[in-house]
C-alpha positions in Angstrom: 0.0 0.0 0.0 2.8 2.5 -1.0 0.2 5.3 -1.7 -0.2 5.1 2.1 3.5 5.2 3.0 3.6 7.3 6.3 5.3 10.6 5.6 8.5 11.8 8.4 7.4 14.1 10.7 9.1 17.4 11.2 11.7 18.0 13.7 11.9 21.4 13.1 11.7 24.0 15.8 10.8 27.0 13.9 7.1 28.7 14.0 5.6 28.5 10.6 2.4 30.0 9.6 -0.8 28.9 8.2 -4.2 30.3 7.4 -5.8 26.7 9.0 -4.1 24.0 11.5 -6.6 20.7 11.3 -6.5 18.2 13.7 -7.0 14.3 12.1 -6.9 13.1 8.8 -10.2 11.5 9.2 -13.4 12.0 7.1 -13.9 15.5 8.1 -10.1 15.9 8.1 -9.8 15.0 4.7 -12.7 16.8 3.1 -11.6 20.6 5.4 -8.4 19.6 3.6 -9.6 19.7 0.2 -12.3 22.7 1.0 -10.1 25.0 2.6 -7.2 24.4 0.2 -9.5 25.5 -2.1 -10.4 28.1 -0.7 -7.4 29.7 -1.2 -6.1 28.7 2.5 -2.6 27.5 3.0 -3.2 24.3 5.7 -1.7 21.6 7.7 -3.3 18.3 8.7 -1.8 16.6 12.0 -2.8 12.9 12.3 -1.6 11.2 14.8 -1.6 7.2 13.1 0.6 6.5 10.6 -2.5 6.6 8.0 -4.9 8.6 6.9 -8.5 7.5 7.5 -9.1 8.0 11.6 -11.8 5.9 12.7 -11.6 3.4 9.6 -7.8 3.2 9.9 -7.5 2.4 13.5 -10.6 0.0 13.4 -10.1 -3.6 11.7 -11.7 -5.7 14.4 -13.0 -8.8 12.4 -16.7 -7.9 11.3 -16.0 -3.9 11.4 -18.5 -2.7 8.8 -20.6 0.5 8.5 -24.4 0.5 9.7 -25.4 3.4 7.3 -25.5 2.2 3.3 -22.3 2.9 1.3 -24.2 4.5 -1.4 -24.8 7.1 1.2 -21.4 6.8 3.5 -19.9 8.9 1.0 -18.9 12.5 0.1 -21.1 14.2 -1.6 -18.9 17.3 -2.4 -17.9 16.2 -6.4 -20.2 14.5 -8.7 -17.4 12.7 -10.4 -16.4 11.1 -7.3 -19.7 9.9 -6.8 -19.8 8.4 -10.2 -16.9 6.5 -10.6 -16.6 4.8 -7.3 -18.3 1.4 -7.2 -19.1 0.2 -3.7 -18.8 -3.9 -3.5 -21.8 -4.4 -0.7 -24.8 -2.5 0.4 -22.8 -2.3 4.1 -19.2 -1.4 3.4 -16.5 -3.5 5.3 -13.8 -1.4 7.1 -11.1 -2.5 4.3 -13.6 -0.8 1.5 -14.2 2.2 3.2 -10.4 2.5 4.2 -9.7 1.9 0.5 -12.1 4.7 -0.7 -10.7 7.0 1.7 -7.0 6.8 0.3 -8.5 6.8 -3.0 -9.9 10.4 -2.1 -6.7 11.3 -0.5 -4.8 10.3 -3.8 -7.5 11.6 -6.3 -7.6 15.1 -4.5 -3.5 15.2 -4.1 -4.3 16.0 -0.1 -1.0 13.7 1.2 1.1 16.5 0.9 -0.3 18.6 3.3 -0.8 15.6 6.3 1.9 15.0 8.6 1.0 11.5 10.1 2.8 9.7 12.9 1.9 13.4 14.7 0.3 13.9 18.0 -1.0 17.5 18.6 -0.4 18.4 22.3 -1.3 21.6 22.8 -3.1 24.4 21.2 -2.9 28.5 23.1 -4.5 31.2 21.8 -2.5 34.8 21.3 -5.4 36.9 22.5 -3.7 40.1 20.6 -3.6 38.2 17.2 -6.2 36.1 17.5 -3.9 33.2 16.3 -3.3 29.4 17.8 0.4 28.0 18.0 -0.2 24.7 17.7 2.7 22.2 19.4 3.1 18.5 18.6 5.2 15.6 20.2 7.6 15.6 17.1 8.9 19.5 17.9 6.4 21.0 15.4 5.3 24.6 16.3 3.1 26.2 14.1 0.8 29.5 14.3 -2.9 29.1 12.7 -5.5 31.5 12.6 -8.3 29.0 12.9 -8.1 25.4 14.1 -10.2 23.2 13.2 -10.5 19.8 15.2 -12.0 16.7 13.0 -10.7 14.3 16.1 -14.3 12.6 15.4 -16.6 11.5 18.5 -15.5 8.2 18.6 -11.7 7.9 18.6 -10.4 7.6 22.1 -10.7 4.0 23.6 -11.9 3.1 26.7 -9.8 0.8 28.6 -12.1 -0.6 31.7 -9.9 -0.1 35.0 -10.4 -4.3 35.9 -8.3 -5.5 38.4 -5.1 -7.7 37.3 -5.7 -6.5 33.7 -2.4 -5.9 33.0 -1.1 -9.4 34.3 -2.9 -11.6 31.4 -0.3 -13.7 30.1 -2.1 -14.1 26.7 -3.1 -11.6 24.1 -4.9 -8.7 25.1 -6.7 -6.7 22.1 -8.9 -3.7 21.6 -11.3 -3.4 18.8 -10.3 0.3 18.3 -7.0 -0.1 17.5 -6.8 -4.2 16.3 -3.4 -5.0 14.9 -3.5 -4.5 11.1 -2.3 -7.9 10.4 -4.8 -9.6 12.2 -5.1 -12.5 14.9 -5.4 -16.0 14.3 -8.0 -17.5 16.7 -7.7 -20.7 15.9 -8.3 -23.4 18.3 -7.8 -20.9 21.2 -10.1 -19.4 24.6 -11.0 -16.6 23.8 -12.9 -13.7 25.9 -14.7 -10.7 24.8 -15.2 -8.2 27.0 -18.2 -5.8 26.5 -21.2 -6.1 24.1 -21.9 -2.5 22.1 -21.0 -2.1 18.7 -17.5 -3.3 18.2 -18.5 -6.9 20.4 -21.5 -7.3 18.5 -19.6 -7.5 15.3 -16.6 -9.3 16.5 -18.4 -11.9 18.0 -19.7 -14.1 15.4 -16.4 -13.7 13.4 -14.3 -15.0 16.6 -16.9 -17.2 17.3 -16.0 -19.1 14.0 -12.4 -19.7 14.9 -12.2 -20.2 18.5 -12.1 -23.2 19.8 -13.8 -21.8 22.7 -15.7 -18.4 22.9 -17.0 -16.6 26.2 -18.9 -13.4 26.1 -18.8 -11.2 29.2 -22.1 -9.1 28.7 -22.7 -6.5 31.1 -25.9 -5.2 29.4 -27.7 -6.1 26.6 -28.0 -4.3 23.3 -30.9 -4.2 20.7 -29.7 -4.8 17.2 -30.8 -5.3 13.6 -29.4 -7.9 11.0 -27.8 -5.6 8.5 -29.5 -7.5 5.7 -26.6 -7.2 3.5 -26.1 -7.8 -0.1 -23.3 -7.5 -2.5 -24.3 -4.9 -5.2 -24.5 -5.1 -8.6 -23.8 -3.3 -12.0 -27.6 -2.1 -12.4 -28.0 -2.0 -9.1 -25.4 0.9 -8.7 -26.3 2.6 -11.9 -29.5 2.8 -10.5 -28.0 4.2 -7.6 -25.9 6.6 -9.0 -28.4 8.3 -11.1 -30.5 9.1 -8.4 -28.2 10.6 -6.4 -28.9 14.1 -6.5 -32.6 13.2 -5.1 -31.1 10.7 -2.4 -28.6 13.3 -1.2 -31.7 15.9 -0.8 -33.7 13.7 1.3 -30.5 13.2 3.0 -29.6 16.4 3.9 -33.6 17.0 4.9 -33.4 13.8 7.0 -33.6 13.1 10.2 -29.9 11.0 10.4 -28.9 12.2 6.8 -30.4 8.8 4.8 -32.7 9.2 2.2 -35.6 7.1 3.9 -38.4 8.9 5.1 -40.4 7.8 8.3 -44.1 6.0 7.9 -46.0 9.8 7.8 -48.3 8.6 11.1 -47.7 7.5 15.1 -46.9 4.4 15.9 -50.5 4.1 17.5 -52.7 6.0 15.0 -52.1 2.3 12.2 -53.6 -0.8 13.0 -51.5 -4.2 13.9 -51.2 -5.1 10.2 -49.9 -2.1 9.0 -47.4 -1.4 11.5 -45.9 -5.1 11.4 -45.5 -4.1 7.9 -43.4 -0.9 8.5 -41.7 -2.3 11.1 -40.5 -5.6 8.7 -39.8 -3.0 5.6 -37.4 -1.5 7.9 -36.4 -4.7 9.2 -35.2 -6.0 6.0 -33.1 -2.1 5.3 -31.7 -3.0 8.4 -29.3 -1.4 10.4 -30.0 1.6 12.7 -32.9 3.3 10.8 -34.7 0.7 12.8 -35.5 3.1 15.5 -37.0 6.0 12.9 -39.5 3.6 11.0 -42.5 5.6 13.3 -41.9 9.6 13.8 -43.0 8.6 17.5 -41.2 5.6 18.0 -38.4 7.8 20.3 -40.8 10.3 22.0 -43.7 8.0 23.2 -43.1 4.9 25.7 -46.1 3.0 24.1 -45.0 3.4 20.6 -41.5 2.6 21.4 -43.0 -0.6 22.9 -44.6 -1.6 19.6 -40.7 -1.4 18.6 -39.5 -3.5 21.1 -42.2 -5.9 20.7 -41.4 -6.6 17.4 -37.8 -7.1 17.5 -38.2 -9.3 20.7 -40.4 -11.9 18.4 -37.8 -11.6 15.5 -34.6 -12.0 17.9 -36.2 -15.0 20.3 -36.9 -16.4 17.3 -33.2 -17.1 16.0 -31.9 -18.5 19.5 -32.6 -22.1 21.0 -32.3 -21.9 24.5 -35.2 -19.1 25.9 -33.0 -18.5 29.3 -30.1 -17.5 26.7 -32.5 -15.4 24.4 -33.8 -13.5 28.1 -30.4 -12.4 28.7 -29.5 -11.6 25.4 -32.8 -9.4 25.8 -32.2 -5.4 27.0 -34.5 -4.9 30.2 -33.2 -1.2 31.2 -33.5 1.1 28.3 -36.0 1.7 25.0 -35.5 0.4 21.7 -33.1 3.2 20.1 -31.9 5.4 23.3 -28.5 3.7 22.8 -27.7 3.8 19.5 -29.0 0.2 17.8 -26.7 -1.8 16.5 -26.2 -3.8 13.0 -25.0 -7.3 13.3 -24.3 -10.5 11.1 -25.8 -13.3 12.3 -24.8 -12.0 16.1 -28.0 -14.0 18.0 -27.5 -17.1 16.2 -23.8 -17.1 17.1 -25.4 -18.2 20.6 -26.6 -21.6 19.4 -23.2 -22.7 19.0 -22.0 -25.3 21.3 -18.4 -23.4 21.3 -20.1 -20.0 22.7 -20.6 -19.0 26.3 -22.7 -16.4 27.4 -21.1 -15.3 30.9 -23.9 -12.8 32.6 -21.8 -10.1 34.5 -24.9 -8.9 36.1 -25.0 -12.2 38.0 -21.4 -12.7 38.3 -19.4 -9.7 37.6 -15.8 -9.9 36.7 -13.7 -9.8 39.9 -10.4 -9.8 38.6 -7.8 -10.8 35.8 -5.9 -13.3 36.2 -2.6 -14.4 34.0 -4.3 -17.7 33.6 -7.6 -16.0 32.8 -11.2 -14.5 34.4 -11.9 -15.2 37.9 -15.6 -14.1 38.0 -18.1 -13.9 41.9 -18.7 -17.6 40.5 -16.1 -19.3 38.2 -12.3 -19.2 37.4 -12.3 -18.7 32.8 -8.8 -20.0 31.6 -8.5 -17.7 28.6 -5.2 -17.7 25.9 -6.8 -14.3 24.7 -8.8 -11.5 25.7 -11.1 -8.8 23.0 -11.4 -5.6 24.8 -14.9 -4.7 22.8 -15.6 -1.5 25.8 -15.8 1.3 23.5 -14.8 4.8 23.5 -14.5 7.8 25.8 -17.1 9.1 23.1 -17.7 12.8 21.6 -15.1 14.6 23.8 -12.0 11.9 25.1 -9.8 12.7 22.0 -10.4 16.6 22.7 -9.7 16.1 26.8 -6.3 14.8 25.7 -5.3 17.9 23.6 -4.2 20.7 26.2 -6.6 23.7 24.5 -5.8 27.1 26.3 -8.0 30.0 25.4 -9.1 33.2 26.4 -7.4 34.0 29.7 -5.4 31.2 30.3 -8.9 28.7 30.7 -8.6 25.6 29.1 -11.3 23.9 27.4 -11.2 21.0 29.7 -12.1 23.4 33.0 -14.6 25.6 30.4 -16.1 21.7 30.1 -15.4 20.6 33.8 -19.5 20.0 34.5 -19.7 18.8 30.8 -19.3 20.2 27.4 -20.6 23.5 26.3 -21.1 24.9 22.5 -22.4 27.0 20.2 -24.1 25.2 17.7 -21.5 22.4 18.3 -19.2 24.4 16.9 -17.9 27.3 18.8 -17.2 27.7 22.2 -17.4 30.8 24.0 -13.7 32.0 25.5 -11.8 30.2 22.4 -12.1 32.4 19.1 -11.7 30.7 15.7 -11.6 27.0 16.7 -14.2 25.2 15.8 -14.9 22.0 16.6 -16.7 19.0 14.6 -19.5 16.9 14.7 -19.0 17.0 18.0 -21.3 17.8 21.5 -24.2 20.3 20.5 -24.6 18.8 17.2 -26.4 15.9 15.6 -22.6 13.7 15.8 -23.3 10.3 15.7 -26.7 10.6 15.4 -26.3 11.5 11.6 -24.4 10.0 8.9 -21.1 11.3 9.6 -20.1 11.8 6.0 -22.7 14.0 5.5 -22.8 15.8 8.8 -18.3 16.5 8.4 -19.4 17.8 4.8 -22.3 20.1 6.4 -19.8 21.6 9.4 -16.7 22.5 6.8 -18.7 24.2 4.7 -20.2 26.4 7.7 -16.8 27.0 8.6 -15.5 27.6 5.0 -18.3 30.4 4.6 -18.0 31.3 7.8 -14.1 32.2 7.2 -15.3 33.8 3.8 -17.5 35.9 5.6 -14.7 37.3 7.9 -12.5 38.0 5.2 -15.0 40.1 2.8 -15.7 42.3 6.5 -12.0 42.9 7.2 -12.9 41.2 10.5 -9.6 39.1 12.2 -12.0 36.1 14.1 -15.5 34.6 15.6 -16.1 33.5 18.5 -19.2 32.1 20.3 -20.8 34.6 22.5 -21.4 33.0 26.3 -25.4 33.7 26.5 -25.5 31.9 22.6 -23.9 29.0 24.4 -26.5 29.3 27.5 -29.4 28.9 25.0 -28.2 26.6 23.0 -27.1 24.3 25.8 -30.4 24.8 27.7 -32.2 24.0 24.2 -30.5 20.7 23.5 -31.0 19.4 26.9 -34.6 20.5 26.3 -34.4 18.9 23.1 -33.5 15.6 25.0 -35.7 15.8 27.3 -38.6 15.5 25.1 -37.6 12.1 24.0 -36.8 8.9 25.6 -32.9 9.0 24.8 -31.3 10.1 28.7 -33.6 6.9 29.3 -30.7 4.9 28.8 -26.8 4.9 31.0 -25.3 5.8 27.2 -22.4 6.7 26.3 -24.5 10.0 24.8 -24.3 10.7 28.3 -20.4 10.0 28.9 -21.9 7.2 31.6 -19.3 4.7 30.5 -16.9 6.6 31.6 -16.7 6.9 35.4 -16.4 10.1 36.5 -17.5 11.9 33.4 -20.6 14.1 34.0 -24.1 13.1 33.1 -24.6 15.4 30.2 -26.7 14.4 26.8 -24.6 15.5 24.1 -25.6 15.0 20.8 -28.5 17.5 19.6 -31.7 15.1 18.9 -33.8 17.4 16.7 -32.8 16.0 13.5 -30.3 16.6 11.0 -32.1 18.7 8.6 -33.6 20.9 11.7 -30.3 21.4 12.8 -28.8 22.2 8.9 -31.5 25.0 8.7 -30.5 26.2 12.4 -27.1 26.9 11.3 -28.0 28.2 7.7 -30.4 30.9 9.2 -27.5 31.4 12.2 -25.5 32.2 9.2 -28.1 34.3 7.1 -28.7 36.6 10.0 -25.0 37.8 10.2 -23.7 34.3 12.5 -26.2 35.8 15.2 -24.5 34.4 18.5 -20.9 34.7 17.1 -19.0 38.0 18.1 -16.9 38.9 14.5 -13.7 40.1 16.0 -12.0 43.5 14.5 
């Protein structure tokens, strides 16, 4: 993969200047890259792996996949793009995406400007110039006038603080950063730790090759065969020629798909006809599970019509009834967590070879080097999957010493929990902007879509500054009141904070209890920040 060679960071200790420092050569990364260079902006991209691709570089667990369609996982930002890129399967596999992702990268000549291998450390604003020097752990030092951090909301992992972790004399591997040449299961014990996303994905694939499997499940998830197919010529000419439509339903979406929610509650159709929606949407799969009713997250008894449903479609896959109870989630609504998309996850459980080790019963006492030594049973293990997560929407950005406006950094400005501006200012630190982040639809939306929608705010945004003479914008503190106050309201008014998420932060001990991501939709939240700009960025304060 020589087009993916990692580049030699810069040792040099001299301050050079750029219009536009951005953090992670990610998605977002990638596409500011390409928008801002066009622009007319002179940038640098810091990535700290040593390839470009964030998320999709660093996650090849066995089974990673996407649980929005490829068709739509993709930039919209060039026609031409669109049309000559032919996506294998309805649900891309981490490899295609990564693959598409360099392709971009090489089609848009955007390696030149991304130094990988390179950890940003600290960002300080110059309050008299308005401009961030930007320091790295390979001696970088750089001066921006905007910074722009596409870290992405799911990119720092979350080790669990167990007991005798670090004594395991066997392998010990987390899905968020899985070696890139594999690992060979093969006849061995494993254990997999933790049940979300990540475990739900890697279990059937381990499952396969094990020669034992035991799955330490803490709290069960809902989720929704992906229903994939591999995609054929028509089938993607088809495709492509509707994309212009598809991308406008998209954009005017609730989570940035084309597919539009049955037009009535839950409750207003009879049995018949909401079976039907309910099995259309079944057979999309995926997460647009949880949006096949416009109710179905607002109302407890139309969420239960949900639930119902998917309980007779998942007991129905798995032999033993005691196993299908405990594979069953008791403590939150269908779709407060985010639903996940599996292959053939459930029916993984009727294998002789696969253990389902309740933690709720007996929790996990301690790590051993032989194995787990649960409140009930000692596990002899010759590996261990880490499936726990991440330290979601702001770990990556806790880890990056931000000093703005008075010597505060953001991590005491976000000491009772993040605050922003539209999710993309934040009062006390002019021209950084932040993306896809807290405040703003984040994973709640397709991300392509959603990275596309921020960098072009933040392009026009710059624009804007530059035809006023004006040197920044920052978010003004009563902007970030309201819109704080609103997304909580926002929240509030659905059945999401129903569920110990990690919307919340609440797999992370310690981290405050604040919902996140903004739940009113992401076409709401596109016109928000369209008539935020249209009324002269009312909120922002442009700096002379």
């Amino acid at each position: 993969m020589s087009a993916s060679e990692p580049q030699a960071p810069s040792t040099s200790t001299e301050v050079r200047a750029v219009d536009v420092v951005v953090v992670g050569a990610g998605i977002a990364g990638l596409y500011a890259l390409h928008r801002f260079r066009a622009d007319g902006h002179t940038v640098q991209v810091f990535e700290a792996g040593s390839g470009i691709g964030g998320v999709w570089f660093w996650n090849r667990y066995p089974g990673a996949r996407c649980d929005v369609e490829s068709i739509d996982y993709s930039y919209s930002f060039d026609d031409d793009l669109q049309q000559e890129w032919d996506w294998s399967e309805k649900y891309a596999t981490q490899p295609e995406i990564l693959r598409y992702l360099e392709h971009v990268a090489d089609r848009f000549a955007l390696r030149r400007d991304i130094a990988l291998n390179t950890k940003v450390l600290d960002l300080a604003l110059d309050e008299t110039t308005l401009r961030w020097t930007v320091r790295t752990d390979v001696g970088d030092t750089v001066s921006a006038r905007f910074v722009v951090l596409a870290v992405g909301p799911l990119s720092s992992a979350n080790i669990p603080e167990i007991p005798g972790l670090e004594s395991f004399s066997g392998g010990v591997y987390h899905t968020s950063s899985w070696p890139h040449d594999g690992v060979d299961f093969t006849g061995q014990r494993v254990g997999v730790i933790g049940t979300g996303s990540s475990g739900i994905q890697t279990i059937p694939k381990v499952a396969a090759d094990a020669r034992d499997l035991y799955v330490f499940q803490r709290t069960a998830n809902y989720s929704i065969p992906a229903g994939n197919v591999p995609l054929d010529d028509d089938t993607r000419a088809t495709q492509k020629a509707g994309y212009a439509e598809r991308r406008r339903l998209s954009m005017a979406s609730g989570g940035g798909s084309p597919h539009q929610a049955h037009p009535q509650s839950a409750l207003a159709v009879d049995d018949g006809e909401r079976r039907a929606a309910y099995e259309k949407r079944w057979e999309l799969g995926g997460v647009l599970f949880s949006k096949t009713f416009p109710d179905q997250l607002t109302d407890a008894d139309a969420n239960r019509t949900a639930r119902e449903f998917w309980e007779s479609k998942v007991r129905a896959v798995i032999d033993d009834p005691a196993v299908a109870d405990l594979l069953t989630p008791q403590d939150h609504p269908i779709g407060a967590k985010r639903i996940c998309t599996d292959d053939h996850y459930f029916e993984t459980f009727n294998r002789d070879n696969v253990h389902l080790v309740d933690l709720r019963a007996n929790p996990i006492e301690r790590i051993t080097p032989e194995g787990v030594e649960t409140s009930d049973a000692t596990i002899a293990l010759d590996a261990l999957v880490l499936a726990t997560g991440f330290d979601a929407m702001t770990g990556t950005i806790d880890r990056i010493n931000i000093v703005g406006r008075d010597g505060r950094s953001l991590k005491e400005a976000w000491g009772a929990g993040p605050r922003t501006y539209l999710g993309l200012g934040v009062a006390g630190f002019p021209n950084l902007f932040n993306i896809t982040g807290p405040g703003s639809p984040s994973v709640l939306a397709n991300m392509v879509l959603h990275s596309e929608l921020h960098i072009d705010w933040i392009a026009d945004a710059i624009a804007h500054l530059d035809d006023t003479g004006a040197r920044g914008i920052e978010a003004r503190e009563d902007a970030v009141d309201a819109w704080v106050r609103e997304c909580s309201e926002r929240a509030g008014q659905t059945l999401m904070p129903a569920a110990n998420s990690w919307y919340l932060g609440a797999n992370i001990p310690g981290k405050p209890r604040v919902f996140m991501p903004f739940v009113g939709g992401f076409g709401v939240y596109g016109q928000i920040i369209a008539d935020v700009a249209a009324d002269g960025y009312r909120g922002f304060d442009l700096l002379d």
